[in-house]
Structures are given as C-alpha cells and as structure tokens.
C-alpha positions as CSV (number, residue, x, y, z in Angstrom):
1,X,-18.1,1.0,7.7
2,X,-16.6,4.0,8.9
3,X,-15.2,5.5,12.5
4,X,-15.6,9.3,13.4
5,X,-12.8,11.0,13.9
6,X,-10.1,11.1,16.6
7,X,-11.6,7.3,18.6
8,X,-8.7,5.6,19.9
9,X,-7.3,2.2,18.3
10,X,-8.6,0.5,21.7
11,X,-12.7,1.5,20.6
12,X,-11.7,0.3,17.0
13,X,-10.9,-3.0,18.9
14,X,-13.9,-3.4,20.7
15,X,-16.2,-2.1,17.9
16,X,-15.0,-2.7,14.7
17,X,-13.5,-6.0,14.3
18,X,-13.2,-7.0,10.7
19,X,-12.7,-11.1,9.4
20,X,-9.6,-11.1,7.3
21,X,-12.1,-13.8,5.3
22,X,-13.9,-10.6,3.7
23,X,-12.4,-9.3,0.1
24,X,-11.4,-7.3,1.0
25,X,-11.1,-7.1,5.1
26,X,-9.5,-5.1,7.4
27,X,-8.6,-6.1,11.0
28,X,-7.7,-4.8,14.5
29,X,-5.4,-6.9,16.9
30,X,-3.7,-4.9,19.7
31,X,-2.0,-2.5,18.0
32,X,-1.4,-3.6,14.2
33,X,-4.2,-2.6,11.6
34,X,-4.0,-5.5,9.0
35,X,-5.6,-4.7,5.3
36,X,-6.2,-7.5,3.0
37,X,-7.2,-7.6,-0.5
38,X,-9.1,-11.3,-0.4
39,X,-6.3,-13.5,-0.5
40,X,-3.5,-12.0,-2.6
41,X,-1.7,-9.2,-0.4
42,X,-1.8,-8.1,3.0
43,X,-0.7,-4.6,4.3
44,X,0.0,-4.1,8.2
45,X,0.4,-1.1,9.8
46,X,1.8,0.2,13.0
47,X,0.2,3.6,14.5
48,X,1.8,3.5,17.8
49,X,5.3,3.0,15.6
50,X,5.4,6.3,13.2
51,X,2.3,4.7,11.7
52,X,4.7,2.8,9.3
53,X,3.8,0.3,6.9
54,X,5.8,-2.4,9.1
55,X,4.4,-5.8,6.6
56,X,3.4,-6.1,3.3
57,X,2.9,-9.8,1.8
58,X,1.8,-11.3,-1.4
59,X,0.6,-14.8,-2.0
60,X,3.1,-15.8,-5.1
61,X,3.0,-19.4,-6.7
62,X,0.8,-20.6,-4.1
63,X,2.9,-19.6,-1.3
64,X,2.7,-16.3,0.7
65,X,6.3,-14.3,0.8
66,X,6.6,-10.7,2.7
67,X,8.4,-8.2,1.0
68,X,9.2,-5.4,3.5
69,X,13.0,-6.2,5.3
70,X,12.9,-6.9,9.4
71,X,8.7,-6.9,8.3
72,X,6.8,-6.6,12.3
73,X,10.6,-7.0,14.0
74,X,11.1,-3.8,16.6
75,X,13.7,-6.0,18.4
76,X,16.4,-3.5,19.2
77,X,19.5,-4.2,17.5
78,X,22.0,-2.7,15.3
79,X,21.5,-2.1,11.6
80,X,19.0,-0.6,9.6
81,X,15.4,-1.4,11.2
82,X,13.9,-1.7,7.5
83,X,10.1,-1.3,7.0
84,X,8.7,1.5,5.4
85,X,8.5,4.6,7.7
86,X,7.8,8.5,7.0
87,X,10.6,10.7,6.4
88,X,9.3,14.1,8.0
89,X,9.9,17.3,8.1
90,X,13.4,16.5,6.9
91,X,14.7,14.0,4.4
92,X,18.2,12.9,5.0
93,X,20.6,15.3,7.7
94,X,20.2,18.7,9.0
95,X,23.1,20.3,10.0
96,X,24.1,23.9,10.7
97,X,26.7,24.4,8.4
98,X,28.2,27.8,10.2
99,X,28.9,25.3,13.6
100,X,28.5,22.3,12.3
101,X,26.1,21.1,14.6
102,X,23.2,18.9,13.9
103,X,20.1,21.0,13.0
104,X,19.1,23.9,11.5
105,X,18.2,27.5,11.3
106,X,14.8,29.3,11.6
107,X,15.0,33.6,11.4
108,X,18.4,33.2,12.5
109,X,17.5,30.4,16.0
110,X,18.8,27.0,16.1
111,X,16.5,24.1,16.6
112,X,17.4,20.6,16.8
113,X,15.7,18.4,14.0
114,X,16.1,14.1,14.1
115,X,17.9,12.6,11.0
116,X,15.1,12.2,8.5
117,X,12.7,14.1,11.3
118,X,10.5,12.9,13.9
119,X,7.3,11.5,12.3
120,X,8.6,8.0,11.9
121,X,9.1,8.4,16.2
122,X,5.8,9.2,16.5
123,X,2.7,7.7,17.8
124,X,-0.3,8.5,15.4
125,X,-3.9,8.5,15.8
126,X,-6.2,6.3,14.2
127,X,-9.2,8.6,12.4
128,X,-10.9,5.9,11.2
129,X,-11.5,2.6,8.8
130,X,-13.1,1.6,5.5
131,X,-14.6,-1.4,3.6
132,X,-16.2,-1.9,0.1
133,X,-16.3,-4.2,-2.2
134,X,-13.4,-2.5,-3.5
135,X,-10.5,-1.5,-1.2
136,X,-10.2,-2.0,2.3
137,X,-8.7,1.6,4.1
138,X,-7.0,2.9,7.0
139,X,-6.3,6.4,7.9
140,X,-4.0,7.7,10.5
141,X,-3.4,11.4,11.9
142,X,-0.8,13.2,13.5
143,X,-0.7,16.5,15.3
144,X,2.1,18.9,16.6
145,X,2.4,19.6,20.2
146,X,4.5,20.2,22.7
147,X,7.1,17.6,21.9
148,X,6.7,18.5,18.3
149,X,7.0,22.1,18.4
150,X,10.9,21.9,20.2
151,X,12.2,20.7,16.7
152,X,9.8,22.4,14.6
153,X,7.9,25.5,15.7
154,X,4.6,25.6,13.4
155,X,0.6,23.9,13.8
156,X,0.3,21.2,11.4
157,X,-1.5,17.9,10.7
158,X,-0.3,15.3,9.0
159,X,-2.4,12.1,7.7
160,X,-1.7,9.0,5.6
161,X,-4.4,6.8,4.2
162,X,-3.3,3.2,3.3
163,X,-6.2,2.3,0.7
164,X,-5.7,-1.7,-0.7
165,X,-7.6,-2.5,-3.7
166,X,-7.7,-5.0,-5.9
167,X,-4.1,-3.6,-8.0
168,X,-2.3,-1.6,-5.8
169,X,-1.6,-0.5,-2.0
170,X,-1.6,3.5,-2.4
171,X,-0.5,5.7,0.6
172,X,-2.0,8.7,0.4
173,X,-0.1,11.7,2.4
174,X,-1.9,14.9,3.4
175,X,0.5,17.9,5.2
176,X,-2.0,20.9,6.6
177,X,-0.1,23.9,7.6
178,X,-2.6,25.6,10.3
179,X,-3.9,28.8,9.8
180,X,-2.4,30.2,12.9
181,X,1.1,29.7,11.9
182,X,2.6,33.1,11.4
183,X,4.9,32.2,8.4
184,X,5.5,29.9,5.6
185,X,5.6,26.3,6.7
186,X,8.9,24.4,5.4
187,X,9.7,20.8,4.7
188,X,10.6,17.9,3.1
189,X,9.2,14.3,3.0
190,X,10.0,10.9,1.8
191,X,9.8,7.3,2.9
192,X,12.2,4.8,3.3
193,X,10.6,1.5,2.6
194,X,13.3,-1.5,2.6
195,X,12.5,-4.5,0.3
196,X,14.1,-8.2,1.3
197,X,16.1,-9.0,-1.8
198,X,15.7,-11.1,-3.8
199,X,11.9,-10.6,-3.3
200,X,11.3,-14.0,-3.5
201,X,14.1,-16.5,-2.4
202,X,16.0,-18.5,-4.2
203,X,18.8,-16.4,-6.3
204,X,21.4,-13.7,-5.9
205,X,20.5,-10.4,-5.2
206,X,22.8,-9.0,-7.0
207,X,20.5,-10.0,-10.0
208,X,17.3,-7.9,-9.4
209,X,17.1,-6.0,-11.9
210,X,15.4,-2.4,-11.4
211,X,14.4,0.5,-14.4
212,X,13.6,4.3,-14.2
213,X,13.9,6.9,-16.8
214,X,15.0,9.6,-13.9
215,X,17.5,11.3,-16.1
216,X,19.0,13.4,-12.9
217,X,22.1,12.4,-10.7
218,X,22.0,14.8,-7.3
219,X,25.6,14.5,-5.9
220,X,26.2,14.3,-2.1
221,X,29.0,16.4,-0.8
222,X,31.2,15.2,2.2
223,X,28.9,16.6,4.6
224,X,26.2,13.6,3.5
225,X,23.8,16.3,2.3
226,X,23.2,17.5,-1.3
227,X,26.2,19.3,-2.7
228,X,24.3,21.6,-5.5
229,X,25.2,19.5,-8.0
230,X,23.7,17.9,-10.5
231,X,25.3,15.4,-13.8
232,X,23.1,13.4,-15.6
233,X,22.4,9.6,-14.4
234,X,24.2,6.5,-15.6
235,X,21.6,4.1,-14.1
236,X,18.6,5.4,-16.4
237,X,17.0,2.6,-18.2
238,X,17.4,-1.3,-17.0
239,X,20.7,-2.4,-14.5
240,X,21.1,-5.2,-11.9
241,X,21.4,-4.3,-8.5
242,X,25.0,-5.3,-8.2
243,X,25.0,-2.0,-10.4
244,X,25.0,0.0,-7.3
245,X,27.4,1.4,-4.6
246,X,27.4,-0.7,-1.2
247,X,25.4,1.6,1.2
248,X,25.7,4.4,-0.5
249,X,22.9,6.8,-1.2
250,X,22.0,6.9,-5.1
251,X,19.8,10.1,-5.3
252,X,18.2,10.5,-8.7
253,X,15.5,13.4,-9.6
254,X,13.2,14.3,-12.8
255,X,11.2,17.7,-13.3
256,X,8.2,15.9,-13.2
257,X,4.9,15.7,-10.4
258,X,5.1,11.8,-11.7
259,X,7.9,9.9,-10.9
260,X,8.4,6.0,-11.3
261,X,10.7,3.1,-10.3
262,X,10.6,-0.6,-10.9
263,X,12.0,-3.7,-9.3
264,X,12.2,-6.8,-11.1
265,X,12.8,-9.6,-9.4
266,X,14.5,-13.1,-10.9
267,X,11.1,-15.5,-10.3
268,X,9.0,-12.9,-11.9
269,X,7.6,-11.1,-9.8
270,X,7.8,-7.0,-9.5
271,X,6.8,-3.8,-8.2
272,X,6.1,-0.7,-9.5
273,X,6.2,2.5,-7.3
274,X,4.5,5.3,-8.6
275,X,4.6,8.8,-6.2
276,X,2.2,12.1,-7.2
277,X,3.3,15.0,-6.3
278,X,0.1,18.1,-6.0
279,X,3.0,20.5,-7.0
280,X,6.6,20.6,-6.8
281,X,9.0,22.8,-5.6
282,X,11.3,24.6,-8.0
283,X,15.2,23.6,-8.4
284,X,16.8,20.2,-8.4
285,X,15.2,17.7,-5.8
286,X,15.6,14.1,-5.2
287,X,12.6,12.1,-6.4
288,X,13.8,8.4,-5.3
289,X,17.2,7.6,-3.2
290,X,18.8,4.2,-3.9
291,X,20.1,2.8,-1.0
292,X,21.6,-1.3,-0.9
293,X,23.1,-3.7,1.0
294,X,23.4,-6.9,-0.6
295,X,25.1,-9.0,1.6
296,X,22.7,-8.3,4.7
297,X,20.0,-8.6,1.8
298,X,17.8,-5.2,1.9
299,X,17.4,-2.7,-1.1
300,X,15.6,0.9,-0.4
301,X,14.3,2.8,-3.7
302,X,12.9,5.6,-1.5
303,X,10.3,7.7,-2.7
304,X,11.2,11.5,-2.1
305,X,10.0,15.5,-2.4
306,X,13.4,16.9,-1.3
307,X,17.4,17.0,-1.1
308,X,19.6,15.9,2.0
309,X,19.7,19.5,4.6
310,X,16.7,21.0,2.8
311,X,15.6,22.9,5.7
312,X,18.9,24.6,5.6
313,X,19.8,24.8,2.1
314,X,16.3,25.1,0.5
315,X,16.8,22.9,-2.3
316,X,13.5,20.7,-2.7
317,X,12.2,22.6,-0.3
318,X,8.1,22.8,0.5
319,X,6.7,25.9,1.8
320,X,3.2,25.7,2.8
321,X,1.3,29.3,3.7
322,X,-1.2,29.7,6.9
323,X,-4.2,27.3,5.7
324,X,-2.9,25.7,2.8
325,X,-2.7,21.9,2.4
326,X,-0.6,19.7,-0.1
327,X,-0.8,15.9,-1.1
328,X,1.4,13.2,-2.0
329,X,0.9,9.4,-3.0
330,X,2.7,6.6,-3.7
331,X,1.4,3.5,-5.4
332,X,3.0,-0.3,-5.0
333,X,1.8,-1.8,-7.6
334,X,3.0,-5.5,-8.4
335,X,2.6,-7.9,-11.0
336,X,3.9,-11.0,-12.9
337,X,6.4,-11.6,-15.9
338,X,8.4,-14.1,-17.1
339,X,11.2,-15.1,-14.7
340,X,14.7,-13.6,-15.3
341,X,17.3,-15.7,-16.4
C-alpha cells in the first residue's frame, strides 16, 4: 500500500499502521519509520532528524545485534553522534580561502554553508510507504525554502528511498535542480554512517578486517580540505583496522560510477557497501572516506560524490542545469563467512 504525496507522518500514523509480524513490514510509531525484512534485519528511520538511517539491526546466531554507533541515541553530548546521516550540499568544510572564513563563494558573494551542509539538520517529509512480498519502502522528501535558501540560493528537491528486501537495505538518493534556477546547480554529497566495532561483540576492534580495490589516495592539506593531490593508495586490497590513522580522515577515490567497500568482522559477519553513481564529475573525487576511533569503538567507511571545500575548489564537484535530476544509491549488503581468526 501506498500514501500520496506530501501527507504528514501524523496521517501515516493514524492510517497506515503496519505489524512488524509481516515479511516484510513496515511501521509507524511517533516519529521513527521502522522497515523489517521478516525477522532478519531491521532499518529505522528518523524524518524529523535529517531523515537519517538512525538503527539498523540484524538477527546473527540467534541473537539480534545493531550495527549503526549511538543507533536511536539524540542525547546531547560530546563526540561524534554516529548514525548514518546525509552529507549535503557539501561534503567535509567550506571555507573561503581569500579570508579564511567558513563558507564559500557564489559570483563573487559569500554565503555561509554548515560543515558537511544542512540536510542532516533538516526535518524531511514523508511522501509515502510501500509493502510487497518483496521489500518493504520508505520515501522521504526535502524542499528548499527560506531557511535553505540563506546557505544555498537555488530550488531543489531532494528524496531518499530506504527499500529493504530480502539481501540488501538500498538508499536510493534523488537531487532535482528546479527549472527556475537561473544557473547551474552545485554540490557534493555523501553519508556518514558510523558502524559499532567490532560488529558483533566479543574481540578487538582493531581486528576487523575491511577490503577495497580504490587505487586512489586524495591528500588533505592543513586546511582539512582536499589539497589537489593525489598518490596512489597503500590500503588497496585486505588490512585490519588497526591499519588506520586515529581520527583521521582516509579519503580514497576510483574513476568509476561503481565503487565498493567491505567490512569483515571477526564472528563472521560482513557488509558490503556498494554506491551508483548516474554520472560522475570529472577530476579526482573522494568515493569513500575512512574515518576510526577504536578506543571509543566506531569506524565510518563513508560513501562519497566529492572532495573536502568542493563548492569552493570544484574538485568532485556536481553541477546540475535548470530541470535536470541525478541519482545515487548505496547498497548494505551483509552476509556470512567463516569467522576470522
């Protein structure tokens, strides 16, 4: 069954409560959207919250484990809040390199812009539900206005569809650039989704292994945003995340509209993350950032389109005309193999 567009999450309360007992199901309480593939994994979503993936959990060994860090926790505190929100307009920081100031330039006028941009801020609209026999489905909406338009001056509408099925969650991103914008239509996206390490307790973290054949190594410069250059990667093929620099970003690219990363987890479980790009822009550009912290036990393989300052630098930048639309997905997929050792 499906909404029409633009009713409010309150009218999908009332009128389209789902049992989590149907394979699969989707269900409504207050303001968390809950997908569930039968009784394997569980996807909940936040619109009022930048209409993040905020818990995703899989039943493993009989017991159900969730894999997303500080999953359904918006207790203010210090630290990285984890989940999995949208990185949008801007991936990374914007700052003005001339002044230094945080932001950047649009035909020569400064305009504030958020670190990582102002979607994951954001209340979004629901636009409807799905359920079949083969995927339960979510999709969400947002639209600029007035709030919008004082970082970033242009009509758009963004949507994300959560789709769960019986092998994967996919989120399915949509960016509209409205024909009544009077120029190109710049940006960058990504998503920062934080897994608990180790996925499933009971060893280090240090020994999750993770694999990528992303042959690129994008270099920050001292100014946190991408310094122009590029050496090739030293953590292509199969290392353990002790491998990696304590919270520092790892930003690692490929020339490719398919771009893949796997985690591999001691007890045997892992993902697979899979983002599609509908085109690419041309130059180097970041296509997952690495990010760790072992001791406080989160690790962020973020899927990106872009580079750290894009909007000022236009390196893996997006440029949408008047009217034109462009898509992006990214597939978790997990599955089973023998335990590490």
């Amino acid at each position: 069954m499906k909404s029409s567009t633009g009713l409010s999450l309150l009218f999908f309360l009332a009128s389209f409560q789902l049992s989590l007992a149907a394979e699969p199901g989707v269900n409504i309480e207050k303001d968390r959207v809950t997908l569930q593939n039968g009784d394997a994994i569980r996807a909940v979503i936040v619109p009022s919250m930048g209409g993040e993936l905020s818990g995703l959990s899989m039943r493993f060994d009989g017991d159900w484990h969730e894999l997303l860090y500080r999953a359904l926790d918006y207790e203010k505190r210090p630290g990285w809040r984890g989940k999995a929100p949208l990185l949008w307009p801007a991936t990374g920081i914007s700052v003005i390199k001339k002044s230094g100031e945080a932001g950047y330039l649009l035909d020569g006028l400064p305009y504030d812009m958020p670190f990582h941009g102002f979607a994951r801020s954001s209340s979004w609209q629901v636009v409807g539900t799905e359920q079949t026999t083969e995927f339960a489905a979510l999709t969400l909406a947002l639209h600029d206005d007035a709030n919008t338009r004082r970082f970033y001056p242009f009509g758009f509408t963004l949507q994300v569809e959560y789709r769960l099925d019986n092998e994967k969650l996919r989120l399915l991103y949509r960016v509209d650039a409205d024909p009544g914008n009077d120029r190109d239509m710049p940006f960058s996206i990504g998503n920062h989704i934080t897994f608990r390490i180790p996925l499933i307790p009971g060893s280090n973290p240090g020994d999750l292994r993770f694999e990528n054949e992303l042959p690129d190594l994008l270099r920050r410069g001292e100014d946190k945003a991408f310094s122009g250059v590029v050496e090739p990667s030293p953590y292509t093929g199969t290392h353990r995340l002790a491998s990696l620099p304590h919270r520092q970003a790892v930003s690692l690219g490929i020339d490719s509209s398919v771009a893949r990363f796997t985690m591999n987890d001691p007890s045997g479980l892992s993902l697979e993350l899979v983002q599609k790009s509908q085109w690419l822009p041309s130059g180097p550009l970041i296509r997952f950032n690495l990010w760790a912290d072992m001791e406080e036990g989160f690790f962020s393989p973020e899927p990106w389109v872009g580079t750290q300052n894009s909007l000022n630098t236009g390196a893996g930048l997006l440029r949408l005309r008047p009217g034109q639309s462009w898509e992006w997905t990214i597939d978790i997929i997990p599955f089973t193999g023998e335990p590490i050792k």
